[in-house]
N, C-alpha and C positions, 0 to 999 in steps of 0.2 A: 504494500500500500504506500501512498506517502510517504516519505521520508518523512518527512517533517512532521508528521502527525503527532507523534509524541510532545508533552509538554508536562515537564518535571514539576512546575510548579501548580500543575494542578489534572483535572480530568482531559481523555484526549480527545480535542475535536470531533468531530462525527465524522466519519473514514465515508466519503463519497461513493467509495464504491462497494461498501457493505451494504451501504442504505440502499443498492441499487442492486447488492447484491450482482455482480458481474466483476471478469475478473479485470486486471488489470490492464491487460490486452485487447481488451473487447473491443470487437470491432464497431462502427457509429450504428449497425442494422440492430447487434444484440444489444448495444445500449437504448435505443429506439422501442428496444421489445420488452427489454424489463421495465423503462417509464411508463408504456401502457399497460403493462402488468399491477405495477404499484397504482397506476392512476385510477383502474378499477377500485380502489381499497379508499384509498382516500380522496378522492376528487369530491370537491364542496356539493357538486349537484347529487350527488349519490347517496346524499342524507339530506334528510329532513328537520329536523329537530334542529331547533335553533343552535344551542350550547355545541350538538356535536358537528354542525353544518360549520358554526366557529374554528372549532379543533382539527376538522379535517382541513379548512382553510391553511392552518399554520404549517400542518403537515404535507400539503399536496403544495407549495410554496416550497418547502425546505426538499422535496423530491425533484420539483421543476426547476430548483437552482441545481442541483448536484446534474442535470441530466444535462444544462448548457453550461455549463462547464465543461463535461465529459465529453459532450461532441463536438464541442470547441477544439481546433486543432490545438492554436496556442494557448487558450487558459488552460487546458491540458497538461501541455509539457511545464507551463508554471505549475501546475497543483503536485505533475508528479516528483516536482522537485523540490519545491520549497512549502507545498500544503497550502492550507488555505491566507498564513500570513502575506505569501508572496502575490496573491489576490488583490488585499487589501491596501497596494501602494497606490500612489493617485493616479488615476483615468483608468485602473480594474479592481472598482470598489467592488464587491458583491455583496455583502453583508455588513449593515453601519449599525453597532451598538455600543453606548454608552457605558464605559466601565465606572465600578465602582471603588468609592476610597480605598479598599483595601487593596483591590486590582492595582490602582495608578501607585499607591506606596509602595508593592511589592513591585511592579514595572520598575520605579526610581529607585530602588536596592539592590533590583535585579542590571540595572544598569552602570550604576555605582560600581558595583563589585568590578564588573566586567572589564570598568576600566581603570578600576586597579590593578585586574591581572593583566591588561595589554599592556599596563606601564612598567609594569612590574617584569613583561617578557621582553620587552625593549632591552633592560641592562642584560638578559640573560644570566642571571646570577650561578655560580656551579660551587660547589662544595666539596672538600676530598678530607675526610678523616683517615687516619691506619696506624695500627696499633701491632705491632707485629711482638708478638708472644713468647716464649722459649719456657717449653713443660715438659724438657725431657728428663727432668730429674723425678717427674712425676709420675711420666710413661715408659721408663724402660732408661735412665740413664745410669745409673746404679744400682740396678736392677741382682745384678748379679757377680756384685763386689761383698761378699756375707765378711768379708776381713774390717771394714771400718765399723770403728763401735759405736753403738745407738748417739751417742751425742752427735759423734759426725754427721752420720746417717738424719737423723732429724734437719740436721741446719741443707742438709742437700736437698730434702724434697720440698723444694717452694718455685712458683711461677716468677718468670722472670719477663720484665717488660726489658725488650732489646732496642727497639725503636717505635720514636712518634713523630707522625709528622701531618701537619696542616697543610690544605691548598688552598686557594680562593681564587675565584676570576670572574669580573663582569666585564660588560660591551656597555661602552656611551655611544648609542648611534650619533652622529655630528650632523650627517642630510641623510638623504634617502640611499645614496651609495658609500657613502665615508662612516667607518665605525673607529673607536679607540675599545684598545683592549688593555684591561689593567690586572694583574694578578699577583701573586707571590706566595711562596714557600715559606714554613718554618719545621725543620726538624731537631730531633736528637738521638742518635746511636750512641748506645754505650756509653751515655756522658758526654757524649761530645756533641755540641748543636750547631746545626749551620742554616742557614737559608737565605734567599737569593727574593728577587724584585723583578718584574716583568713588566715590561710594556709596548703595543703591539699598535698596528695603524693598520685597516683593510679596507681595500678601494673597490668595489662594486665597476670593474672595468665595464662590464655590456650584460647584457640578462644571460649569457653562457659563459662567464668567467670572472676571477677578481683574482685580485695582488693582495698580499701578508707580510708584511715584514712585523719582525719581535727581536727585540734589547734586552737583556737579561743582565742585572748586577746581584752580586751577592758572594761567592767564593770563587773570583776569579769573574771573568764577559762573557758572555753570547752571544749572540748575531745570527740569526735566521730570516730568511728569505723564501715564501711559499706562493707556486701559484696554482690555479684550478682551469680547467678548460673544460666547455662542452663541446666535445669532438663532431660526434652525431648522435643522431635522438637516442641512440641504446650505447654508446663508446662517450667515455670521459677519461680525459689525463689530469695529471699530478704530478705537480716537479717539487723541488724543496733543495736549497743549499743551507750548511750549518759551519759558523767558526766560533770555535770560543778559545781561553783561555786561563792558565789559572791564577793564585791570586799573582805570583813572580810576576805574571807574563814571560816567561822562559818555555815554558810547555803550552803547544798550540795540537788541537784536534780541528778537522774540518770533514766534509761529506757532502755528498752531493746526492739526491737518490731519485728517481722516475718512477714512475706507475700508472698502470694504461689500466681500466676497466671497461669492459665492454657485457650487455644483456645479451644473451644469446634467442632467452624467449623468457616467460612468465616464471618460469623456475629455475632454470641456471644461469650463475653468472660468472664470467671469467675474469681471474687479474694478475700481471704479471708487475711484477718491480724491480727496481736494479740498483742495487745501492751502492757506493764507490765511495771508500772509506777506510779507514785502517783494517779492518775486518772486511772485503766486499762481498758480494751477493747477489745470487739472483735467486728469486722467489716466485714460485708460480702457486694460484693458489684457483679451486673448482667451488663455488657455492650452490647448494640445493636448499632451494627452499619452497616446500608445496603445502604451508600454513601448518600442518600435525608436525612433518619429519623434516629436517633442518640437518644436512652433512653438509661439512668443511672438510676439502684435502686437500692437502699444500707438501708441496714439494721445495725444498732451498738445496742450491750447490753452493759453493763459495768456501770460507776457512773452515764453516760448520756446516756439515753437509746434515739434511736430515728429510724424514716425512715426517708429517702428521695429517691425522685422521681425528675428527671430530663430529658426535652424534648428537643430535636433541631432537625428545621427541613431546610434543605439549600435549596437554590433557584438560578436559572440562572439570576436571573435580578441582580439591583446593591446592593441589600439586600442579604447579602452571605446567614447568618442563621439563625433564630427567635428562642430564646430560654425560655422555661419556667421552672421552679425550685419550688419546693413543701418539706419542711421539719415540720414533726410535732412531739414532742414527748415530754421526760421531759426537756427538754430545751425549750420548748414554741412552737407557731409555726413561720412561715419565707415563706414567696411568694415572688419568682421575675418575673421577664417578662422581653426580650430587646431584643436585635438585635444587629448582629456584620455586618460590610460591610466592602468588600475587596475595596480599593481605587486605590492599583497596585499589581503587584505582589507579593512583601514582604510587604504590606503596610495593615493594617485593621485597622477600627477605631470599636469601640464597646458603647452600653450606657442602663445601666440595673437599674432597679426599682426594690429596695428591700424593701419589706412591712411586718414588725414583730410585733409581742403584746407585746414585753419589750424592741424596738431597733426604733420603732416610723419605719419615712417615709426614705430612704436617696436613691439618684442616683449615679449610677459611672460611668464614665466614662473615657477611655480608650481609647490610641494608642498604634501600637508596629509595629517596621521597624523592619526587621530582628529578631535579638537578641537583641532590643532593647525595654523599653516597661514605658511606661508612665501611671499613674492611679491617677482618681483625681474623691477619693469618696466627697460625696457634702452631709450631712446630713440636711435632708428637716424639718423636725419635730419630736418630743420625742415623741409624741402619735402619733396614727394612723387618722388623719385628712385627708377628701376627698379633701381640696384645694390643700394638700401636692402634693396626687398621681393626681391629673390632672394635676398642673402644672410640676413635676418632668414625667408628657408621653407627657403633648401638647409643651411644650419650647421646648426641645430636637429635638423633630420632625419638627418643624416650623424653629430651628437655622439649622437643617440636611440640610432642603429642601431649605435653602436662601443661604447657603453656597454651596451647592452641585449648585442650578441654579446658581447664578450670578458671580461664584467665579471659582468651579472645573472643570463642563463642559466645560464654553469657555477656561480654558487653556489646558485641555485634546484634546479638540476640535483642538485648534491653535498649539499645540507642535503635535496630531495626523499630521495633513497638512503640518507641516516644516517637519518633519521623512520621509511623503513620498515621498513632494518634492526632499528634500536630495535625498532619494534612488532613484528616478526615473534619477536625473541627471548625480548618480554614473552611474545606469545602462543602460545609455541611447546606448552606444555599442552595449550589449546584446541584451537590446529589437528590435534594428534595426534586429541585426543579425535573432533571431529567427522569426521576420517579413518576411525576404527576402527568411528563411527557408519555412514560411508559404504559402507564394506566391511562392514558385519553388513547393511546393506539390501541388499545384492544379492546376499551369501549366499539371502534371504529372498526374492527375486523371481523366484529361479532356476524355482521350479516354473510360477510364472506366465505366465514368460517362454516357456518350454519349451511350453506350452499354445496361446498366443499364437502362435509360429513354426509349429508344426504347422496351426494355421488357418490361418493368412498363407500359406503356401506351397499348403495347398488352394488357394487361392482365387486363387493368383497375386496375393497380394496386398501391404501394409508390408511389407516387410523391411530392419529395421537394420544394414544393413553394417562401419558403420564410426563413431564419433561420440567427438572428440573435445571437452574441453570445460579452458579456460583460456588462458594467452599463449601463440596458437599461434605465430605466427611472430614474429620479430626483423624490423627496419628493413630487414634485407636479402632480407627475402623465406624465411628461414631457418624451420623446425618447431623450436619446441622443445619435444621431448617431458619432457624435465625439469619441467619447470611444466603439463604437459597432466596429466589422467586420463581415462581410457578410460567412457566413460558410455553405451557401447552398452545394455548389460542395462538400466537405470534406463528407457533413453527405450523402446524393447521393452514395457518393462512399461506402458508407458503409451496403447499403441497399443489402438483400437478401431476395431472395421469398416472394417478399412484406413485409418486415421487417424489423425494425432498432431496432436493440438492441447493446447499449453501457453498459457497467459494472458500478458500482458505483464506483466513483474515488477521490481523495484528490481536483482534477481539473483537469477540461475539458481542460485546456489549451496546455496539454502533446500529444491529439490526432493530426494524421496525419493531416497537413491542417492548425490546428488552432494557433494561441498565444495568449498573455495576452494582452491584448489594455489598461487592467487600473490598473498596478501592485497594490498590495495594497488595492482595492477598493472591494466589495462585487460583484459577478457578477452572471450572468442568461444566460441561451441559451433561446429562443422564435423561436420554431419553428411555419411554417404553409404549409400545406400540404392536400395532394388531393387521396381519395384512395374510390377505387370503383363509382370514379365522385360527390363523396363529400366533401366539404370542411372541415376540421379537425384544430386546433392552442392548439399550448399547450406552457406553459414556465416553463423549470425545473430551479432549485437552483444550484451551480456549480457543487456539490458533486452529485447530486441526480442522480441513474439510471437513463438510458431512454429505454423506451417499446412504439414502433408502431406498428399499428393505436391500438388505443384504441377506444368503441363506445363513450367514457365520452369526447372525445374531438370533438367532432361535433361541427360544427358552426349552428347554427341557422338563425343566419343574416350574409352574407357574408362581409356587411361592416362595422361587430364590432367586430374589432381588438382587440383584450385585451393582455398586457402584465404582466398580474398579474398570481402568482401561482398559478398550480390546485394541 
């Protein structure tokens, strides 16, 4: 549907092509055929009674706007892009209503914020904390010296912070092409602290390229020089020269390095670099990426020859990705294994096991908010000892799982139930209103309906029995009719030649007839129905098609109700 249809701050517009029930592709003939389908239902002249002649009025208006729109070529590709806001600009007003106080405060908050965060993404602010560890007197460093006496042995098993070090860096845009870049360093190894000062100028040359030059003071100069090209639509190059010095000036390093990317197609992408430098190199590296399964294989010759192989595979549960990493060559070899989990939106936390033959056992672990990012390598052991790696996979996992249960759930849990409390109270207005909507449309389908069943029952044919629609049941298998509404008549209305067929939708809640009973909440339709004198139940997911009768929904036993998915 819409893109745009969603809106956080409150309930979602009415989805144009639910109400019309057609899919998104429809062409102008099946849009044509469902308006005069619905126009039977609600067209003003097809009641009598004043109050419902009224109601069908507002209804058969809100049908005949969603139908030119829809066969509007261009309000079309506006609705299906930006929804019904991108409408509402001036000279394609469709709908003019007056918001109220709490609308235009929450609009002036909502806008507020927005351009705190554009101001706020201007500097690009980025953060680097690292703490790097040394616990091998804890995991295995005297492990197996039984000659030193308990006194010694005590003062050996403690965690040692080996190094800390800070980073910072924003951009001052200066125009639309001219940035400054301001950062700096502070560390300390082993008692000893050093840190350096940055500062960097990039020129926006043409919309496919720009220049970087960065100054580095602090132990000893720097001097770097970076540019970027767009080669062609899917190939892009990368140059970079580097000199520095130290603080003598007597010891000078310098480098020069290239790298060409190029898209092959939607999934792999290639890149080769050359780097010419006291050490040089070339580096060829293969990317896969098909959104679940993500491999890197990179290939370097040069002083250090090596491959590596690197796997990730992402997951919908609260484990984002699993990732494993393979490097063998004249630099020895290197295995890791770990897993990153998204916590919120900008939020992951990560924790990976690196196992070498010259670098022993060590874990990292890792957070990062935004552009912000925390790492705190933890080195387990100088040889490769099996205590290392089962403790550096079972701790991690057991601290995951006691933190995530007793700590993240219940407040995800308790701030999820204030959010929708909050929200339900904001929109407590709305939900009446489109309640009162729901209930005048099926005052309004009553004759239709009535029509409908007298065929149906000819013909031994649909018949709606039962059709609830919201959180039907609780964890325990429980109905809750509190949060259900009864949508038999709606779906009735919608039955032709023994058949209901609805589109698949964002939600059910946008159809003629029906609303939302439990904003926020995960909800079901559970129908039960009668067709050729047989009993029939099914229950769809909100989003999910519906197709009647189907033979898979047969009952067997008339009094086992089930409200589980088929």
């Amino acid at each position: 549907m819409a893109a745009s249809m969603d809106d956080d701050d409150g309930f979602q517009a009415d989805d144009l092509y639910v109400l019309l029930n057609v899919d998104k592709k429809a062409t102008n003939q099946e849009i044509s055929k469902a308006y005069r389908r619905m126009s039977k239902i609600f067209h003003p002249d097809r009641h009598h009674d004043p109050v419902k002649k009224k109601q069908a009025d507002v209804f058969f208006n809100k049908i005949k706007n969603a139908y030119e729109i829809l066969s509007d070529p261009n309000k079309r590709e506006i609705y299906n892009r930006y929804g019904m806001e991108g409408l509402n600009v001036q000279g394609l007003e469709i709908i003019t209503r007056t918001k109220s106080p709490a609308e235009i405060i929450a609009e002036l908050d909502r806008l507020k914020y927005e351009e705190e965060q554009r101001r706020l993404q201007r500097t690009s602010p980025a953060g680097e904390i690292e703490v790097r560890i040394n616990a091998t007197n804890v995991f295995g460093g005297y492990a197996d010296y039984e000659e030193y006496d308990s006194e010694y042995q005590d003062d050996l098993n403690y965690v040692e912070i080996t190094e800390i070090r800070f980073s910072q860096s924003v951009e001052y845009p200066l125009t639309a092409k001219d940035t400054t870049i301001i950062g700096g360093t502070v560390s300390s190894k082993n008692g000893i602290g050093s840190g350096n000062f940055l500062v960097g100028y990039r020129r926006q040359t043409s919309d496919k390229g720009w220049l970087q030059g960065n100054m580095g003071f602090g132990s000893g100069m720097t001097f770097a020089l970076q540019g970027y090209r767009q080669l062609t639509k899917r190939c892009y190059g990368k140059c970079s020269t580097f000199f520095g010095t130290d603080e003598t000036m007597r010891r000078q390093t310098m480098g020069l390095s290239f790298l060409i990317s190029n898209q092959f197609d939607s999934h792999f992408r290639g890149e080769m670099a050359l780097i010419v430098a006291a050490k040089p190199s070339l580096r060829t590296t293969i990317h896969y990426d098909n959104g679940k399964n993500r491999a890197i294989f990179t290939v370097q010759v040069g002083k250090s020859n090596y491959a590596k192989a690197v796997y990730s595979r992402s997951f919908e549960t609260h484990i984002s990705n699993m990732d494993f990493e393979v490097i063998g060559g004249s630099i020895g070899w290197f295995f890791a294994y770990g897993v990153r989990m998204k916590i919120s939106e900008f939020s992951t936390i990560h924790a990976k096991l690196k196992i070498t033959n010259n670098g022993g056992v060590s874990l990292d672990i890792g957070a990062r908010r935004g552009r912000q990012s925390y790492f705190f390598p933890i080195l387990l052991s100088e040889q490769v000892l099996p205590s290392s790696i089962f403790y550096g996979t079972f701790l991690p996992t057991v601290a995951y799982l006691a933190v995530k249960k007793l700590i993240v759930d219940p407040y995800v849990k308790r701030k999820e139930s204030e959010d929708l409390k909050k929200k339900q109270e904001r929109d407590s207005d709305e939900l009446q209103q489109k309640k009162k909507d729901a209930e005048a449309a099926v005052e309004l389908m009553q004759r239709t309906v009535e029509k409908s069943l007298e065929q149906e029952t000819n013909r031994n044919g649909l018949i709606i029995l039962k059709a609830l629609y919201g959180r039907l049941v609780t964890q325990d298998g429980e109905l809750v009719e509190s949060e259900c509404i009864d949508v038999k008549v709606p779906l009735q209305a919608q039955v032709t030649d023994s058949q209901l067929i609805i589109l698949e939708s964002n939600t059910k809640s946008d159809l003629p007839g029906f609303y939302d009973p439990c904003p926020g909440q995960e909800k079901s339709l559970y129908i039960r129905y009668n067709f050729r004198n047989r009993p029939h139940q099914v229950t769809y997911e909100d989003k999910d098609p519906i197709r009647l009768p189907l033979q898979r929904h047969v009952m067997q036993d008339e009094k086992d109700e089930s409200f589980a998915h088929q």
